[in-house]
Structures are given as structure tokens and as C-alpha cells.
C-alpha positions in Angstrom: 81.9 -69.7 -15.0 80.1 -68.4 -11.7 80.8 -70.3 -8.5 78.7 -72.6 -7.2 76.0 -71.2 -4.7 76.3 -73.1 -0.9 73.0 -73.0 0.7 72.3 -72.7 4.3 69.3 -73.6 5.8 68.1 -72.3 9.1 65.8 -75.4 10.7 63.7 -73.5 13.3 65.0 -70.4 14.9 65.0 -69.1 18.8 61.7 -67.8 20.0 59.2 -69.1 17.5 55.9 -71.0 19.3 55.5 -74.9 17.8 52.2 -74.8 18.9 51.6 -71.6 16.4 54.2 -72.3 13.7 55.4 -76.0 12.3 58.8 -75.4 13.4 61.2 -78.5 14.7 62.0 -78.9 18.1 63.3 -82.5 19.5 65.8 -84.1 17.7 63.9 -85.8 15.3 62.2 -83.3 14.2 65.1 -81.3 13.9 66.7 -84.4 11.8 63.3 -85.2 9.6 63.2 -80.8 8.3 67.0 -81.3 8.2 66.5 -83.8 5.4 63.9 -82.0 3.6 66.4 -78.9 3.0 69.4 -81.3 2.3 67.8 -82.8 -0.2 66.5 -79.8 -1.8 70.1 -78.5 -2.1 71.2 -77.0 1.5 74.6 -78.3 2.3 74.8 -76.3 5.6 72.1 -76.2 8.1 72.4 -73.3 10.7 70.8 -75.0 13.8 69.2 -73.4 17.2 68.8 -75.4 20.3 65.1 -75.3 22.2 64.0 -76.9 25.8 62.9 -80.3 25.5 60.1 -80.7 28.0 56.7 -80.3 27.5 55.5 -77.0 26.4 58.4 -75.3 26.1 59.8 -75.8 22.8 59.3 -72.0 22.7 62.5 -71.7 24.6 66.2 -71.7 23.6 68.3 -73.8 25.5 72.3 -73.9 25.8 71.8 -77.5 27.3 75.0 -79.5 25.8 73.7 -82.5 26.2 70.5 -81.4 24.2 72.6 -80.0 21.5 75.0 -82.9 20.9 71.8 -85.0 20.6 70.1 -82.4 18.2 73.0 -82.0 16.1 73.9 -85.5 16.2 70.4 -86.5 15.0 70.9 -84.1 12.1 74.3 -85.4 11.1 72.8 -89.2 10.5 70.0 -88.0 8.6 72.2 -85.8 6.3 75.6 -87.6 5.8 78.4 -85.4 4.9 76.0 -82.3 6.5 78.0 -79.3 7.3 77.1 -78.0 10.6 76.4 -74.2 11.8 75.5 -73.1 15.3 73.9 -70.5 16.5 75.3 -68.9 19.7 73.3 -65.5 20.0 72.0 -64.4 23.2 71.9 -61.4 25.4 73.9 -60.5 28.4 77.2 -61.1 29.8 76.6 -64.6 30.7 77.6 -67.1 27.3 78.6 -69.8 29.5 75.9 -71.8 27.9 77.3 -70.9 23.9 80.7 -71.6 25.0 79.9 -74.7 26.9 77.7 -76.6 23.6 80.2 -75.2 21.0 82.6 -77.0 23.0 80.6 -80.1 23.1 79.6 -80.2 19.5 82.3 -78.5 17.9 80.6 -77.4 14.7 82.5 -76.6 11.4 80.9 -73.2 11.5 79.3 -71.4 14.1 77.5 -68.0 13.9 79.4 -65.0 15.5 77.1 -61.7 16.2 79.4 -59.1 15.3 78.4 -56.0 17.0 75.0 -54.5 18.7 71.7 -54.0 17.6 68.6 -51.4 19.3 66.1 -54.6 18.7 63.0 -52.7 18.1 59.7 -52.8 16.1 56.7 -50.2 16.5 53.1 -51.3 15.7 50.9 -49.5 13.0 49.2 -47.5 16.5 52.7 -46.1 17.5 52.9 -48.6 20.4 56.6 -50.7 20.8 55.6 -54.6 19.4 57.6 -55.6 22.6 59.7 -53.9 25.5 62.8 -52.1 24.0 65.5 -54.3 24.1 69.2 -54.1 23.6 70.9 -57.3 21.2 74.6 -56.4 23.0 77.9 -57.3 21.2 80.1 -55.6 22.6 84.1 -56.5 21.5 85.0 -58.6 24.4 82.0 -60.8 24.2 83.0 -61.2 20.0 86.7 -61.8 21.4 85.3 -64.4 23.8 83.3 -66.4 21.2 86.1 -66.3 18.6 88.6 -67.6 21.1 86.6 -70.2 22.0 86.0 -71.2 18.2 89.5 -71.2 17.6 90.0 -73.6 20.1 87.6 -76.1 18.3 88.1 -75.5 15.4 84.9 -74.0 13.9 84.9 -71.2 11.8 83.0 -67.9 12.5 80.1 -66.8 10.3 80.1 -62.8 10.9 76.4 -61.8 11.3 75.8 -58.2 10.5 72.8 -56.5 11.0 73.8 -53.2 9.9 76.3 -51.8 7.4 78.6 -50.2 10.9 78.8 -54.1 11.6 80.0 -54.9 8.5 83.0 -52.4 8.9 83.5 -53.7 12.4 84.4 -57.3 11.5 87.4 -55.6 8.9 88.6 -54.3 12.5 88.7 -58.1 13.4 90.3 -59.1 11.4 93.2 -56.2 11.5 93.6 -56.4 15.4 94.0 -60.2 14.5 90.8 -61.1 16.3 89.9 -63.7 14.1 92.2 -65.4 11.7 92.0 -66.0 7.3 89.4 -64.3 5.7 86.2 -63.7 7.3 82.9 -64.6 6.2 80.1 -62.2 6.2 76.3 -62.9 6.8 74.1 -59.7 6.0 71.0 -60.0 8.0 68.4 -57.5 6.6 64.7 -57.3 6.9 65.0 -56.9 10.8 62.6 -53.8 11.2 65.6 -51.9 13.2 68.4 -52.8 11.0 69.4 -53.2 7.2 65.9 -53.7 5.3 65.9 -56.7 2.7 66.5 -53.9 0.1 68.7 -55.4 -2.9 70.0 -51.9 -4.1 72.0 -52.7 -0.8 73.8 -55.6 -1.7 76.5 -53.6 -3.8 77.4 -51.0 -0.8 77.7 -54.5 1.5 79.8 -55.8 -0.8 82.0 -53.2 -0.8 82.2 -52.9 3.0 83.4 -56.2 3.3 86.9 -57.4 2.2 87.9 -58.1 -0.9 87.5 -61.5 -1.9 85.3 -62.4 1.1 82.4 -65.0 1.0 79.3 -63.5 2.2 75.5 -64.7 2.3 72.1 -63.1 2.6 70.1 -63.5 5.7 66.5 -62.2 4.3 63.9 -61.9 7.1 60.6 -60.9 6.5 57.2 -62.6 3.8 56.8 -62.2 0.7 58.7 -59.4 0.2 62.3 -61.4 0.8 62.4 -63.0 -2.8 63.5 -60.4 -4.6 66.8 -59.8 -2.4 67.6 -63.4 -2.5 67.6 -63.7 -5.9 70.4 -60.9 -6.4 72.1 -62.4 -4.1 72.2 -64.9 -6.0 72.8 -63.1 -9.2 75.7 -61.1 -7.6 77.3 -64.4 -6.5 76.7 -64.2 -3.1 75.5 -67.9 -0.7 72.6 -68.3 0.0 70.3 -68.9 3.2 66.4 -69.4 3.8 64.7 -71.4 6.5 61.7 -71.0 9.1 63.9 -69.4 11.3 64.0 -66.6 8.7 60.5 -66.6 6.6 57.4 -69.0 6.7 56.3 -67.3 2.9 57.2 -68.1 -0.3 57.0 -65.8 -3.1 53.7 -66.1 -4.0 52.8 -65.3 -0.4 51.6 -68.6 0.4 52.9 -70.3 3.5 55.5 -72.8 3.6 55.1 -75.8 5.5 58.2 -77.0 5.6 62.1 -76.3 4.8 62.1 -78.3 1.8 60.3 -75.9 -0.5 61.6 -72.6 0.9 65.3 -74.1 0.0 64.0 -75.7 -3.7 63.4 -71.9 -4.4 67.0 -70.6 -3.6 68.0 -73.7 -5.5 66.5 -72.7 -8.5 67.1 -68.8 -8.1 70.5 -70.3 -8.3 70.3 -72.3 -11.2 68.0 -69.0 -13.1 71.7 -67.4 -12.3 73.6 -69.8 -14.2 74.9 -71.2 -10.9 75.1 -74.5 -9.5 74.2 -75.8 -6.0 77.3 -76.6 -4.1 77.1 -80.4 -2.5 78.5 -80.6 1.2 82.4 -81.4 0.3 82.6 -79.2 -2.3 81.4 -76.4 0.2 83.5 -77.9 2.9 86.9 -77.4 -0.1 85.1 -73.8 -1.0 85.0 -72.7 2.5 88.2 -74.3 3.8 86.8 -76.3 6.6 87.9 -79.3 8.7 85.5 -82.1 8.9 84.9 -82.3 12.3 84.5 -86.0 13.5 81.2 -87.3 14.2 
């Protein structure tokens, strides 16, 4: 019988405007989309932090007290909610990551495993926005992972290109990180892998053997059809605003709720169930962490 599918949701993302797309900012917003995803089936809700004050819940922030209040919100909405934080940023400087993974300590946190050229070039030639460069380098991945092994939280690998994907095998040989290592394949980003679903088996076989790995689709419409090999190939699944605001009839989504219902049935179409929170928690291996 095929394993049961866990589902991630992720809530609202890290640059995306409120006042241009209904994306959760304080805590109880972040709590009320929360429950709209748990109870379409997501078990796991991969959470960003934004600035509180007014007007700039366009803004990340690695505030601890604003995370512990965000993911504490979250937690007594969703009992039993399995917690994932996001921790990517750019620079040297991850004082802020570090400081509210140490103040939340989260079952599973997300660890950017190696750099990216974050580009995207408009129909006119023109860059959509200044060249930038989304650096990884090892000692920053060594910095994060030490950090998480001190709280307990385990690392979801993101991977943005197949290179990455062979990178967190080094990891795990130099003893970087510890037990099997999860994979999440981030594809649709216009300067890494696209949400192509003829990719899937190569990924697969990148990673090591018996490894759980998810798909991270971003893009519209266009996403669907990669998520639902995923789910066919026995993959976990992930959708969210943070990822997509289309479903696959191209209509918009309003919400978490309805972009999770579909990964929830492209699960069930694939003769899979949806995993609830403790049976994700055994599948995973995790440690409740206490409230």
C-alpha cells in the first residue's frame, strides 16, 4: 500500500505585499489561514515571520519575540500542528535565524542548501529586479545545522537546483547533519529547476536512497501538473501562498484552504492517504517539541 502523503503548507511567504495579495501577517491571521490548511489536510505548516507595525507587513522580520507569538498563535489554533520555519536570508549576518530558532525551537526548520543567481528577465530583455545573489555557502549551512542540532529541530534540505541536491549527500558524508536527510525540490523559480515533472525521477535519484523528499512548485497554473506526480511517485507534498495564488483552473485562490484540499485529493486520486500530524511526527521521526 503507498505511504501516506504529509502535507505542508506554506502560510504567507517573505516579500509578498498584504495590501496587494490576501496573505497573513499578525498572529491571528497567521493562526485563522493556519486552520484553513490544517483542516484541509496539511499537518505541517512552513511559517515566515513579517514586521508587525503598520505598513510593513511586506517585511520579513527575525524579531523572536514576534515569532514565538506567531508560531504560538498557530499552535492553539491547530493542536498537534507540526511546525517548520523558515530561516532563509542573504548575507553573512543570521543572527536573527539563529536567535528565533532558538526561541521557538521548531520540529523542523528549513535549511537552504547551497546558492542560487536569483534572477528573472522581463519579456523586453530588462532584469525584473537588480541581480542578486541567494548565498549558501557551506559555513553558513554548517552554522544553521549546528544550531538546529542544538534544539532539536530537524533540517528540511531546500534545493533549488539538481548541484544542490548532490551537495546535501556531501552533508551528510562529512557528517554535517545527522540520520537521513530530507529533501525539498524547489522548482518553478525562473533561475533554477522549472516545475517540470519529467524532473522528478533524476531528483530522485540524486538524493539518497530511502530519503523523504517533497515538492516545492512555484509558479500559476502551470504548478498542478508537477504536484500531482509528486504525488504519484510518492513524494510529500507542499502548496501555500507563499508558493502559488492559482489553482488549476487558473482561478485565484483566496485562501490556503483550497490550494491544500487540492494536494489532498491529488493524493487520494494516487491511492494515498493524507498523513494526520502524529502519524507524520512517527513517519518523520520527530520530537514534539513542548508548547
Amino acid at each position: 500500500m503507498p505511504h501516506k502523503a504529509i502535507i505542508t503548507c506554506a502560510l504567507t511567504g517573505v516579500l509578498t505585499d498584504p495590501r496587494q495579495h490576501p496573505v497573513p501577517v499578525t498572529p491571528e491571521e497567521m493562526a485563522r489561514e493556519a486552520r484553513r490548511a490544517f483542516d484541509a489536510g496539511a499537518c505541517v505548516m512552513h511559517v515566515h515571520f513579517r514586521q508587525q507595525g503598520q505598513g510593513q507587513g511586506h517585511l520579513p522580520s527575525w524579531e523572536p519575540s514576534v515569532a514565538v507569538a506567531i508560531m504560538q498563535a498557530i499552535r492553539d489554533a491547530c493542536p498537534g500542528v507540526i511546525l517548520n520555519q523558515s530561516t532563509g536570508t542573504r548575507g553573512p549576518d543570521i543572527k536573527g535565524p539563529l536567535d528565533c530558532l532558538r526561541a521557538v525551537k521548531p520540529e523542523i526548520a528549513a535549511c537552504n542548501a547551497g546558492s542560487l543567481n536569483y534572477l528573472k528577465v522581463r519579456s523586453d530583455g530588462n532584469w525584473a529586479w537588480p541581480p542578486r545573489l541567494f548565498d549558501n555557502p557551506v559555513e553558513k549551512v554548517k552554522a544553521y545545522l549546528d544550531v538546529m542540532a542544538q534544539t532539536g529541530t530537524q533540517p528540511e534540505f531546500e534545493c533549488f537546483d539538481t548541484g544542490i541536491v548532490r551537495c546535501v549527500e556531501m552533508y551528510a558524508r562529512n557528517g554535517m547533519v545527522r540520520g537521513r536527510p530530507r529533501y525539498n525540490f524547489v522548482m518553478g523559480v525562473e533561475s533554477g529547476m522549472p516545475a517540470d515533472p519529467d524532473l522528478l525521477p533524476i531528483l530522485r535519484k540524486l538524493a539518497l536512497k530511502g530519503a523523504r523528499w517533497q515538492v516545492t512548485a512555484i509558479g500559476r497554473a502551470e504548478i498542478w501538473r508537477l504536484h500531482r506526480r509528486a504525488a504519484e511517485l510518492g513524494g510529500d507534498l507542499r502548496t501555500g501562498l507563499e508558493d502559488t495564488f492559482y489553482l488549476p483552473d487558473g482561478s485565484k485562490a483566496s485562501s490556503n484552504g483550497p490550494l491544500v484540499e487540492m494536494l489532498a485529493n491529488y493524493a487520494r486520486d494516487a491511492g494515498r492517504a493524507v498523513a494526520s500530524p502524529a502519524e507524520a511526527r512517527e513517519m518523520l521521526g520527530l520530537v514534539k517539541q513542548a508548547a
